[in-house]
C-alpha positions as CSV (number, residue, x, y, z in Angstrom):
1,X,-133.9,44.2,-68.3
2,X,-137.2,45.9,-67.6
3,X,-137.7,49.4,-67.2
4,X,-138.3,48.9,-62.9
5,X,-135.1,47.1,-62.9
6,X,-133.5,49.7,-65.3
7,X,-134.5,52.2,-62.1
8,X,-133.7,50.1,-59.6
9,X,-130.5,49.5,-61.0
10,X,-129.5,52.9,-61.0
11,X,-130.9,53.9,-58.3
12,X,-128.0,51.7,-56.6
13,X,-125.3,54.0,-57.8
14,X,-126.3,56.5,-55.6
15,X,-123.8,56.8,-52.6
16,X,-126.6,57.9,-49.2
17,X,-126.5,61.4,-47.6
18,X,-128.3,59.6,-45.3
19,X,-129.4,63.4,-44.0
20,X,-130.3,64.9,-47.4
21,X,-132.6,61.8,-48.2
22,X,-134.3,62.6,-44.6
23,X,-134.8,66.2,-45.5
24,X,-136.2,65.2,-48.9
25,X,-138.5,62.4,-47.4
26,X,-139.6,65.2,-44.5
27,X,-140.0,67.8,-46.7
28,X,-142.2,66.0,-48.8
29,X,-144.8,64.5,-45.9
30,X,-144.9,68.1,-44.5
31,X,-145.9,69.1,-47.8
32,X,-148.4,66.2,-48.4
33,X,-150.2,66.5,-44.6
34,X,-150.1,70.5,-45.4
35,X,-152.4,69.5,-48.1
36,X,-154.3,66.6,-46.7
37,X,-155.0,69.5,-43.7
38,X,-156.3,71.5,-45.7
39,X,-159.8,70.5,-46.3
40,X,-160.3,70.4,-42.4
41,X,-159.4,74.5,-42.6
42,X,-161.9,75.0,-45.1
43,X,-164.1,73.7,-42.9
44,X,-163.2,75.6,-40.1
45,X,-163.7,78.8,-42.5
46,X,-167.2,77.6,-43.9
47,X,-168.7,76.5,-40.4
48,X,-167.3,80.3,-38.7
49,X,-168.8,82.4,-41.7
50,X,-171.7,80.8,-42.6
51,X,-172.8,78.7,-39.8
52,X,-171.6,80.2,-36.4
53,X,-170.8,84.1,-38.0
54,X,-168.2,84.3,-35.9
55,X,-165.1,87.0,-37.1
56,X,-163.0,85.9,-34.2
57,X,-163.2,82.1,-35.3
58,X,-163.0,83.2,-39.3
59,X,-159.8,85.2,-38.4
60,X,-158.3,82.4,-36.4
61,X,-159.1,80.0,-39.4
62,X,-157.6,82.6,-42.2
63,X,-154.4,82.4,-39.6
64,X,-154.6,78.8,-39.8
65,X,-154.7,79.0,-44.0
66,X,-151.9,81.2,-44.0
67,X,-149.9,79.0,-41.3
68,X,-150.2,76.3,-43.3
69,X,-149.1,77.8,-47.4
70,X,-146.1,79.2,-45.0
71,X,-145.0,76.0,-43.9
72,X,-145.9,74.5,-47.3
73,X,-143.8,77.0,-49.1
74,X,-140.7,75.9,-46.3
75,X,-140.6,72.6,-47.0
76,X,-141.1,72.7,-50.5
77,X,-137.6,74.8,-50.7
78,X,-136.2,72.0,-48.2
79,X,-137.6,69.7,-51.2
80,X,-136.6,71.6,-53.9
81,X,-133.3,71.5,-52.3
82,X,-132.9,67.7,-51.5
83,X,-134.2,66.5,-54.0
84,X,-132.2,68.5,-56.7
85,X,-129.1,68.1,-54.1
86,X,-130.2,64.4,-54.5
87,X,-130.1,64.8,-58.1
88,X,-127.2,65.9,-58.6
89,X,-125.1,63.3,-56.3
90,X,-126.5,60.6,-58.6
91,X,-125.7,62.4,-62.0
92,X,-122.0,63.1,-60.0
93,X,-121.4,59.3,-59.1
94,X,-122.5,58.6,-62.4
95,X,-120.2,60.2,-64.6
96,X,-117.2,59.4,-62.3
97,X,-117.9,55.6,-63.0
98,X,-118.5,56.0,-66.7
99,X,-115.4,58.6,-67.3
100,X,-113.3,55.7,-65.1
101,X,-114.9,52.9,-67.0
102,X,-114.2,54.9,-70.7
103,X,-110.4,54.9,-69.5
104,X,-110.2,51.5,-68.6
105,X,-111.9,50.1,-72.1
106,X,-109.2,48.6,-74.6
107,X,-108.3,50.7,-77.2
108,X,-110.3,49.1,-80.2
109,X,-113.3,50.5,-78.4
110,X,-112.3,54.3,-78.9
111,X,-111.5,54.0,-82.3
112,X,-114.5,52.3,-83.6
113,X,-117.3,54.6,-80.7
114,X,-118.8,57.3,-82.0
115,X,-117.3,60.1,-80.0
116,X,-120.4,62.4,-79.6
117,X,-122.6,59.4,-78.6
118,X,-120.1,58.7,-75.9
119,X,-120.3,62.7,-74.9
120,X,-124.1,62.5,-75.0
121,X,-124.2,59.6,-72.5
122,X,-122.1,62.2,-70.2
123,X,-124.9,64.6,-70.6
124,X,-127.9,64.3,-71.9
125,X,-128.3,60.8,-71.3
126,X,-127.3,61.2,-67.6
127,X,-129.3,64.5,-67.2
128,X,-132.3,62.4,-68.5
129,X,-131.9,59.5,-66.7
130,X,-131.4,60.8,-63.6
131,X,-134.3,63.9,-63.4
132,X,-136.7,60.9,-64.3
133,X,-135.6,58.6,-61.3
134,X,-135.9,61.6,-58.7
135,X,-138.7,62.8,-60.4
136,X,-140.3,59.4,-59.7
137,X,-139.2,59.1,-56.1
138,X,-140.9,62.5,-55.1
139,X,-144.4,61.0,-56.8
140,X,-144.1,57.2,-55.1
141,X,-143.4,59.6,-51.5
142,X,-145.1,63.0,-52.0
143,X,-148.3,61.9,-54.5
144,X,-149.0,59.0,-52.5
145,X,-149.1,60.5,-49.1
146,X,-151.4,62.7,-50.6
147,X,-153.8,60.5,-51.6
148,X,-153.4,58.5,-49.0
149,X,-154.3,61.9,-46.4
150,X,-156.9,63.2,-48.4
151,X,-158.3,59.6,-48.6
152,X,-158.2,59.6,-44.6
153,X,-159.8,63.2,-44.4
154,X,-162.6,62.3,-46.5
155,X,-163.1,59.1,-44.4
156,X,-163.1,61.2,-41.3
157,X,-165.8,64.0,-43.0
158,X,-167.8,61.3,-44.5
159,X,-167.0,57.7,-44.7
160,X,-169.7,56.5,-47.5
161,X,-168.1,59.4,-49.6
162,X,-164.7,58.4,-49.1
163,X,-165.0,55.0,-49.5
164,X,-166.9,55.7,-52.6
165,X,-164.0,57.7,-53.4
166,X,-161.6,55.1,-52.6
167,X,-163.5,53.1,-55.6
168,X,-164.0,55.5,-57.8
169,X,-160.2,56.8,-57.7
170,X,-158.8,53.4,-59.5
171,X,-161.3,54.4,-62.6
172,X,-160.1,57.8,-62.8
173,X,-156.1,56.4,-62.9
174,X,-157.0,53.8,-65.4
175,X,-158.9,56.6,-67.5
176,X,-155.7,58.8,-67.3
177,X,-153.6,55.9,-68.2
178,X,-155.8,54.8,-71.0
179,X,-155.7,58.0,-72.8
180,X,-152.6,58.9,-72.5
181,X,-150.8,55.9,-73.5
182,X,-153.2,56.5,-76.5
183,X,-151.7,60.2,-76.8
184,X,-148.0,58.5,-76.8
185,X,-148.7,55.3,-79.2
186,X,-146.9,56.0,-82.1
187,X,-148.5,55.9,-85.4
188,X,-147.5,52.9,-87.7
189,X,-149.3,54.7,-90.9
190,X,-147.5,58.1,-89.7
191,X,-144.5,55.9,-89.3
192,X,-144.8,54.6,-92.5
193,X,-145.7,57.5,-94.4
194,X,-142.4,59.1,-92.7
195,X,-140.3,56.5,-93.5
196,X,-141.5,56.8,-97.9
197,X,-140.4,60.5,-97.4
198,X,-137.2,59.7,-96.4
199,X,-136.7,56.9,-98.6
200,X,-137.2,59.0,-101.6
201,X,-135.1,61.8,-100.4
202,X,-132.2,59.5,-100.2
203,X,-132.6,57.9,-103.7
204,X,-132.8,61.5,-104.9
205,X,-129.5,63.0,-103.2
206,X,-128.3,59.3,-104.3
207,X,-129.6,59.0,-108.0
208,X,-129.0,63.0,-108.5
209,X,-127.1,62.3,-111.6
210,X,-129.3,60.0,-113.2
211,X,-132.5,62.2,-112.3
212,X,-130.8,65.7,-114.0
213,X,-129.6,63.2,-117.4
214,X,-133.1,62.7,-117.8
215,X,-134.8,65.3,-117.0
216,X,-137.0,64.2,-114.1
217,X,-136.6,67.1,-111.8
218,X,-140.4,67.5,-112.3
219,X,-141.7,64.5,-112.0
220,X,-139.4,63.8,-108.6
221,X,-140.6,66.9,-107.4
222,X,-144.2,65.7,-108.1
223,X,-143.6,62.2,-106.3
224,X,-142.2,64.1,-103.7
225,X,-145.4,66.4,-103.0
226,X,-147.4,63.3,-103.2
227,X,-145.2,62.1,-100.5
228,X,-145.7,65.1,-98.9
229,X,-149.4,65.1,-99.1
230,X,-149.7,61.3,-97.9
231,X,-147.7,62.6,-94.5
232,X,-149.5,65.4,-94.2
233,X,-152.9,63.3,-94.3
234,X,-151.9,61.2,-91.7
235,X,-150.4,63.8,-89.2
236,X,-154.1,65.5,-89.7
237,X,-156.0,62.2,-89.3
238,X,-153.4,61.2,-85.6
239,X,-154.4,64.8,-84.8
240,X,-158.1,64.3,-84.7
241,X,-158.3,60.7,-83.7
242,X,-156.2,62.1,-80.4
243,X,-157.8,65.2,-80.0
244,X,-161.5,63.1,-80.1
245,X,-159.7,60.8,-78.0
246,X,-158.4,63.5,-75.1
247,X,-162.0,65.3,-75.5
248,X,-163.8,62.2,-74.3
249,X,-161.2,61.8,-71.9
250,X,-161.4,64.9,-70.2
251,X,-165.9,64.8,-70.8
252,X,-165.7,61.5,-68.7
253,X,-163.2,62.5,-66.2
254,X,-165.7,65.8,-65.7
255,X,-168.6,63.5,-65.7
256,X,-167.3,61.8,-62.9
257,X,-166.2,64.5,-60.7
258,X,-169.2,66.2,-61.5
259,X,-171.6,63.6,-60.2
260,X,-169.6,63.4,-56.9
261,X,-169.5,66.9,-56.1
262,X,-173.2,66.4,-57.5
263,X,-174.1,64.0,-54.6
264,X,-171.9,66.1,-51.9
265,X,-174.4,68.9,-53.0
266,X,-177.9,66.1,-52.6
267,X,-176.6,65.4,-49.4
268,X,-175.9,69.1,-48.3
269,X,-179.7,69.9,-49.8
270,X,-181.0,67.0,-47.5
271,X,-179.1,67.8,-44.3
272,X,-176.9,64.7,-44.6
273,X,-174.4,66.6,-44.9
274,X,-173.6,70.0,-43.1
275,X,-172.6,73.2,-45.2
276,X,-168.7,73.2,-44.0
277,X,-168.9,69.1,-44.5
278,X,-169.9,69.7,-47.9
279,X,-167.3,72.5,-49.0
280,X,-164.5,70.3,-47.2
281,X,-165.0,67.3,-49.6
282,X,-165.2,69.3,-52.5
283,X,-162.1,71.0,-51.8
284,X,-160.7,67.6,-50.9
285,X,-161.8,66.0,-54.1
286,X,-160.3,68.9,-56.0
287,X,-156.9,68.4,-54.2
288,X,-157.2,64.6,-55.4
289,X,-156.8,65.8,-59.3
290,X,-153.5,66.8,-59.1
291,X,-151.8,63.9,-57.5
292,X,-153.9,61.4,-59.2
293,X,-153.2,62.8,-62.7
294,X,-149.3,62.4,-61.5
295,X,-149.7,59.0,-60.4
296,X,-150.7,58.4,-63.8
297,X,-148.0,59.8,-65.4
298,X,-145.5,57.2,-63.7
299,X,-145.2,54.9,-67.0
300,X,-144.6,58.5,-69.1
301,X,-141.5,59.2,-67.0
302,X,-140.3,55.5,-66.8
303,X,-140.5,55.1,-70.6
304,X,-138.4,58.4,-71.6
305,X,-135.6,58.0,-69.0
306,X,-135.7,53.7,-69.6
307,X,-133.7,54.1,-72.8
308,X,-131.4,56.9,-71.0
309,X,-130.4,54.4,-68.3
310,X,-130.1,51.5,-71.4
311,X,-127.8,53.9,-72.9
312,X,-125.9,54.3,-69.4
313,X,-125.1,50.9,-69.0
314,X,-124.2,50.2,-72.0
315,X,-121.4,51.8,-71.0
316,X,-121.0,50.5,-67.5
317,X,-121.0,47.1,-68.6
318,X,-118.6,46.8,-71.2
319,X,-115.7,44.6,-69.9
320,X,-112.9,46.6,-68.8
321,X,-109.7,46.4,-70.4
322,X,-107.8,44.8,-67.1
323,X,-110.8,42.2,-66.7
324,X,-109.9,41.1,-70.3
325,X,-107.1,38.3,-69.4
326,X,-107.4,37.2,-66.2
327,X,-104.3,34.9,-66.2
328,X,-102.7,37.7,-67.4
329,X,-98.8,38.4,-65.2
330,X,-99.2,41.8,-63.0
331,X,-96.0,41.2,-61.0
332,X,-93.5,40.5,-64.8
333,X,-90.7,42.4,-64.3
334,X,-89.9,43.7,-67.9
335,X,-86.2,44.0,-69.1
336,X,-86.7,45.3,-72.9
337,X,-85.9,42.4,-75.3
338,X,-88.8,42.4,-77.9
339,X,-89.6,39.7,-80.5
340,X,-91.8,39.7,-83.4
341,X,-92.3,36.1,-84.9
342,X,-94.6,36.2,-88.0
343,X,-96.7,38.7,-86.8
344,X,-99.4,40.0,-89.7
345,X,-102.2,43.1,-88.8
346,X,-105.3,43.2,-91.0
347,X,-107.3,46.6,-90.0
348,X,-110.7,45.7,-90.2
349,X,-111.9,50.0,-90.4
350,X,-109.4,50.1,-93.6
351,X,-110.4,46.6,-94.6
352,X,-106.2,46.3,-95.9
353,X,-103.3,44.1,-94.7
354,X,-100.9,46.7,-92.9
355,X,-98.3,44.2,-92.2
356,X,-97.1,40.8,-93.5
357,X,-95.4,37.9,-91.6
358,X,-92.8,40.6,-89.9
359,X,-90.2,38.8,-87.6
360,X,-87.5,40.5,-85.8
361,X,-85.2,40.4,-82.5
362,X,-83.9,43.3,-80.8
363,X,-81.9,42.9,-77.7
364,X,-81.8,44.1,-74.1
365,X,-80.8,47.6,-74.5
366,X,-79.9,47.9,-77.8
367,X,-81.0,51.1,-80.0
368,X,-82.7,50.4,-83.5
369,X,-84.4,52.0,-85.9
370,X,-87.6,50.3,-87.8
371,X,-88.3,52.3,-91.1
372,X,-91.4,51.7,-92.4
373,X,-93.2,52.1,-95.8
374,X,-95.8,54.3,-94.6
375,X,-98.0,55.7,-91.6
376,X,-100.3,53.3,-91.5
377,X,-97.5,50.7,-91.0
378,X,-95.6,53.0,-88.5
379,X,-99.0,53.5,-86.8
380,X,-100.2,49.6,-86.7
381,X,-96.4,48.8,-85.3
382,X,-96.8,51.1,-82.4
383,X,-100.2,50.1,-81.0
384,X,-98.8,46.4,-81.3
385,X,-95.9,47.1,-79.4
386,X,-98.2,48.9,-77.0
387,X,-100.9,46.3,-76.9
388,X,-103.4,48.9,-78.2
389,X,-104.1,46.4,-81.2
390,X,-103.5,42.2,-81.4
391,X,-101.9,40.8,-84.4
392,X,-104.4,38.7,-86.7
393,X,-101.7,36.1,-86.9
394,X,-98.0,35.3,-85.7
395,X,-96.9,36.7,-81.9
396,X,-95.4,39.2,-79.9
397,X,-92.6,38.5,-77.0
398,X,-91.8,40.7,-74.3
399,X,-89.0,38.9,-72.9
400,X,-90.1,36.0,-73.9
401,X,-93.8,36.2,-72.4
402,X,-96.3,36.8,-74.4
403,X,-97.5,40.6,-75.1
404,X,-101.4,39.4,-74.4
405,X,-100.3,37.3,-71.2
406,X,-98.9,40.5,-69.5
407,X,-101.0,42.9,-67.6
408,X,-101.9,46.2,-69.3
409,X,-101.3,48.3,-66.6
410,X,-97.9,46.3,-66.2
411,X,-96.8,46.8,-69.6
412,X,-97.5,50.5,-69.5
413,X,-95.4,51.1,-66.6
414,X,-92.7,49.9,-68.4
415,X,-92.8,51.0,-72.1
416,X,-92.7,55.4,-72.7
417,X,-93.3,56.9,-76.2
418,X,-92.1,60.1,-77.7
419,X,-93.6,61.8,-80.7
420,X,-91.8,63.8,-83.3
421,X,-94.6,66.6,-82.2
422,X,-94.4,66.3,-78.3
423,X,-98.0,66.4,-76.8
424,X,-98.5,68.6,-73.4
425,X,-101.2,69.0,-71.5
426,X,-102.5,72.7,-70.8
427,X,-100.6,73.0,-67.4
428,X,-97.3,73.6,-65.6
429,X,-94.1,72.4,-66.8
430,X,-94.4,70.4,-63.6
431,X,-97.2,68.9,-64.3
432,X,-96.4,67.8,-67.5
433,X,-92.6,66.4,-66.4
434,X,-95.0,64.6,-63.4
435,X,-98.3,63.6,-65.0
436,X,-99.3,60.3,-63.9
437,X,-96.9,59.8,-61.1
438,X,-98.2,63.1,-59.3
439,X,-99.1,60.7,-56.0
440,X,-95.2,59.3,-55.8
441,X,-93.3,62.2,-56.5
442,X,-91.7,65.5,-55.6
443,X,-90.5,68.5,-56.9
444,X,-86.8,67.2,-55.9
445,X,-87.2,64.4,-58.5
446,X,-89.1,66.8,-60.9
447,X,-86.3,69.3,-61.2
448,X,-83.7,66.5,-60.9
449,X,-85.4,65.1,-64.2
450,X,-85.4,68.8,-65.5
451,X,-81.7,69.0,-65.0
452,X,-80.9,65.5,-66.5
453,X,-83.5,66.6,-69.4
454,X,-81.1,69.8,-69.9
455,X,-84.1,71.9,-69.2
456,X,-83.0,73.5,-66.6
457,X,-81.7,76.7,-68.5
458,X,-84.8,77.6,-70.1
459,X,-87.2,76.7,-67.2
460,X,-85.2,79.3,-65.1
461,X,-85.4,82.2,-67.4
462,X,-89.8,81.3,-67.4
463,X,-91.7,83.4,-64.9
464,X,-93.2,81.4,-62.7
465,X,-90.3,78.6,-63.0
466,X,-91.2,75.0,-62.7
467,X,-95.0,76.4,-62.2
468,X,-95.3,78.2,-65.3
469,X,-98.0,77.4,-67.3
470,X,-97.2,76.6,-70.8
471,X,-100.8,76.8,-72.3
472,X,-102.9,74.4,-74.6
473,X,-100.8,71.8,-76.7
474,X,-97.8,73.7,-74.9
475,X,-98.2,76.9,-77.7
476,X,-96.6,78.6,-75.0
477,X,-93.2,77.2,-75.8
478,X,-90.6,76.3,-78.6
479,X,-90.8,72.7,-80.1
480,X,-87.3,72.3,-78.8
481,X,-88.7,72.8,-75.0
482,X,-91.5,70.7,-76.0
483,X,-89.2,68.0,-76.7
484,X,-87.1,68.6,-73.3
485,X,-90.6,68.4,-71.3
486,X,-90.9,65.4,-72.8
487,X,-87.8,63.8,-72.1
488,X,-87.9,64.9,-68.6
489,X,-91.4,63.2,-68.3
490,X,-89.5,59.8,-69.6
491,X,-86.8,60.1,-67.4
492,X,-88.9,60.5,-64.4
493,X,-91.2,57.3,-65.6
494,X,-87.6,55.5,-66.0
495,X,-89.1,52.7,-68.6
496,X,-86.9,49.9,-69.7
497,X,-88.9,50.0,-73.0
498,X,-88.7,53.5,-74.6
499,X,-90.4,53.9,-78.4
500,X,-89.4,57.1,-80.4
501,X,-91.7,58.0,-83.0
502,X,-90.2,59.7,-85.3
503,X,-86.6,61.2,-83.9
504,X,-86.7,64.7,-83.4
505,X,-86.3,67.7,-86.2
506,X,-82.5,66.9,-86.8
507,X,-82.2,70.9,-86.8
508,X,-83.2,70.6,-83.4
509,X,-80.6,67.9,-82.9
510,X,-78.2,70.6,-84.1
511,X,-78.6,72.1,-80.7
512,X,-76.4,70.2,-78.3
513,X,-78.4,70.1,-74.9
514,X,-81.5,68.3,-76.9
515,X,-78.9,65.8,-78.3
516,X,-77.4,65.2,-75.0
517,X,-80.4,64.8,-73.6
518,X,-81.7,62.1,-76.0
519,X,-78.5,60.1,-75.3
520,X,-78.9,60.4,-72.3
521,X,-82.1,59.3,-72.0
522,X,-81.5,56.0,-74.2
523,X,-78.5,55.2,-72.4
524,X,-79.5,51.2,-70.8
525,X,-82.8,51.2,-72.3
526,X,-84.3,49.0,-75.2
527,X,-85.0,52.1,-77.7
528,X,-87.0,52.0,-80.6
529,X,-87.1,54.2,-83.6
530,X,-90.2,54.2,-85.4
531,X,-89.8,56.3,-88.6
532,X,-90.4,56.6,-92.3
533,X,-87.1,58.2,-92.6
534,X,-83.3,56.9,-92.5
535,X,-82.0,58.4,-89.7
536,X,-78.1,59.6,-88.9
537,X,-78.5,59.5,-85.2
538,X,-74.8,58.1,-84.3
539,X,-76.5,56.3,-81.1
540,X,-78.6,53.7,-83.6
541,X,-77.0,50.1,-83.3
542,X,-79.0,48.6,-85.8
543,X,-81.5,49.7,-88.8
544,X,-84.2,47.5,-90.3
545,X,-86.3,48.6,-92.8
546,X,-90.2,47.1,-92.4
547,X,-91.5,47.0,-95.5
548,X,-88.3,44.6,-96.6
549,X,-88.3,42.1,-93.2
């Protein structure tokens, strides 16, 4: 993908305010006629002071002047306005689709992603990205129309002029080009020299034992200064080279503008020209700097947001975790019986084998408890179950379908899990019993789950009720009311497939309502136990201990 089609990609995720990109487009021709108008006013003001003398038509052309830098200054806040307005939408639209596409990627991708390269993609990368694409848009409108105008005033002051102009003005944007992509060329002997200093401070933090044995502090240290020096001596050499570089750069691009104004002033000298003629194509040659210099900055700004929008879409394009299996079932109505038939897990971040050929049937309904060897078995054995990892060999059965032939979002709606350590979200107790069903559900259900939760009691004496906040990680509340939150939230989500990890501090389970409440919330539903830890739960039909299956 090139860099123009890295823009004009993007550039498609914006959603039109059909009237903001009007302003911004209207704002920026105003702007770029108030400049191409300009010459014409000066003129005006030449030809009344020096030619005619007139103070009535030099204070009408002073009006004019400030008439025009007033409606300049308006729509360049319009601009300012519409284009950061602009700006923004796009950065908005943006992070909505990578923040939905992060949430629909399969779970192996979080855990091996670097977590602050995914958050700089939010911001920097997006912030980047997107202030290089508008910032290109307002020079392809605004810059051009410039030239374009002053091109046309020129023509209409003096056509040999302009149209000298018009040939001389491609020279001038390849000169600007030419030296800076010389300024931005990065230095292979600066790279090089970089890339020895580094080297060596790596195989001195790495061989730090060996150097101190042998006493070669100094003559690392001296290395390292020659190191030092070699960077050092190239940095000063890239220095020169570009400052020589930029020097001749500017001396030609002065040259050139000098020899114009140069031959406005012959022609002025031999009445080709007239005096207000003369001052309006310097002033319109001036004005032409600016904007060409801009125009020549175009491959600058394309090349430091390019990688931004690389980075983007690396995102955007990863396939989603519901695109994964397309023959996958979305309409499986899941009961609860769960079969594992040889199933073996090989985590490829630990590099170990967490489980070995495990096989085991659990009924429709029935309560059992899976004790396992350690947390990284308990841990492997709940993201299989979930579908959050695939076995490396052997299968899983969901009522005898496949796990990886039914539809993730299917699945989920049917399976609920319950830490030892319930985790809340920093919000209401109704929005934790509700979270993820808020569209389908009411407070009716909410406090009928409460009360079937025994939750009810506690949630009374809170005051705000129901609405009460119960702050981040709930630290507002007791571990106990955590756990009731919890259940409640299962209740209301009514899976056939519930997955207990870890059963509750059994000095919790001393207090009646949470027992009551767990029962009841097992009662008719496959319920798995997932602990390290025998457990006297009366409700458990079976026990199977992992590590010995």
């Amino acid at each position: 993908m090139t860099g123009l089609q890295c823009y004009l990609r993007l550039l498609r995720w914006i959603t039109p305010d059909w009237k903001i990109c009007l302003l911004a487009i209207f704002a920026m021709v105003v702007m770029a006629l108030s400049l191409s108008t300009f010459p014409f006013l000066v003129q005006q003001i030449t030809a009344s002071v020096f030619i005619q003398k007139s103070s009535a038509l030099t204070l009408t052309a002073f009006l004019s002047i400030i008439t025009l830098f007033l409606v300049y200054g308006v729509a360049n806040i319009f601009n300012i306005y519409s284009v950061n307005k602009l700006n923004s939408k796009l950065g908005s639209d943006l992070r909505k689709a990578m923040f939905d596409k992060l949430l629909s990627l399969p779970t192996y991708h979080h855990n091996t992603s670097h977590k602050n390269k995914i958050a700089d993609k939010f911001t920097k990368d997006i912030s980047q990205a997107t202030f290089a694409a508008t910032r290109l848009i307002t020079i392809l409108i605004f810059d051009s129309i410039t030239i374009i105008g002053l091109i046309i005033c020129m023509q209409l002051l003096n056509w040999e002029l302009s149209f000298l102009m018009f040939l001389i003005m491609p020279l001038l944007l390849l000169l600007l080009l030419t030296v800076q992509g010389f300024l931005e060329k990065p230095d292979q002997k600066n790279i090089q020299a970089t890339k020895t200093l580094t080297n060596h401070v790596l195989q001195s933090i790495e061989y730090h034992k060996i150097i101190k044995l042998n006493s070669a502090q100094s003559q690392e240290s001296q290395n390292f200064k020659k190191h030092t020096e070699d960077l050092q001596h190239t940095e000063t050499q890239q220095t020169t080279l570009k400052i020589f570089v930029l020097l001749l750069g500017q001396i030609i691009f002065t040259l050139i503008l000098t020899a114009l104004v140069a031959l406005i002033i012959q022609q002025a000298l031999s009445q080709t020209l007239t005096l207000d003629q003369s001052g309006a194509l310097i002033a319109a040659i001036l004005l032409l700097i600016i904007p060409i210099k801009h125009i020549a900055e175009i491959p600058k700004y394309m090349q430091h947001g390019e990688q931004a929008i690389r980075n983007i879409f690396s995102l955007l394009d990863l396939q989603s975790e519901e695109n994964s299996n397309t023959n996958a079932n979305t309409t499986h109505k899941i009961k609860g019986r769960l079969v594992f038939d040889h199933v073996c897990f090989y985590n490829n971040t630990t590099k170990k084998n967490i489980l070995n050929n495990i096989s085991f049937s659990i009924k429709q309904g029935e309560i059992v408890a899976l004790v396992c060897a350690n947390p990284h078995e308990k841990t492997a054995l709940i993201d299989l179950i979930l579908g959050f990892s695939q076995p490396t060999s052997g299968k899983i059965l969901l009522d005898n379908q496949t796990l990886t032939d039914i539809k993730p979002t299917n699945l989920y709606a049917h399976i609920a899990v319950i830490s030892e350590h319930a985790v809340l979200l920093e919000d209401t107790i109704a929005g934790n019993i509700a979270y993820g069903m808020n569209q389908c559900t009411s407070e009716a259900k909410i406090t009928a789950a409460a009360q079937t939760a025994h939750a009810t009691k506690f949630i009374q004496e809170m005051p705000e009720g129901l609405q009460t906040p119960i702050g981040e990680n709930g630290m507002r509340i007791t571990e106990p009311q955590r756990q009731h939150i919890a259940i409640a939230h299962t209740l209301l989500q009514n899976p056939c497939l519930l997955i207990l990890d870890e059963i509750p501090n059994p000095i919790y389970l001393q207090h009646n309502d949470l027992l009551y409440a767990l029962n009841t919330l097992a009662q008719g539903r496959t319920t798995l136990i997932i602990t390290e830890k025998n457990s006297e739960w009366k409700k458990i039909d079976r026990v199977l201990a992992l590590h010995s299956l």
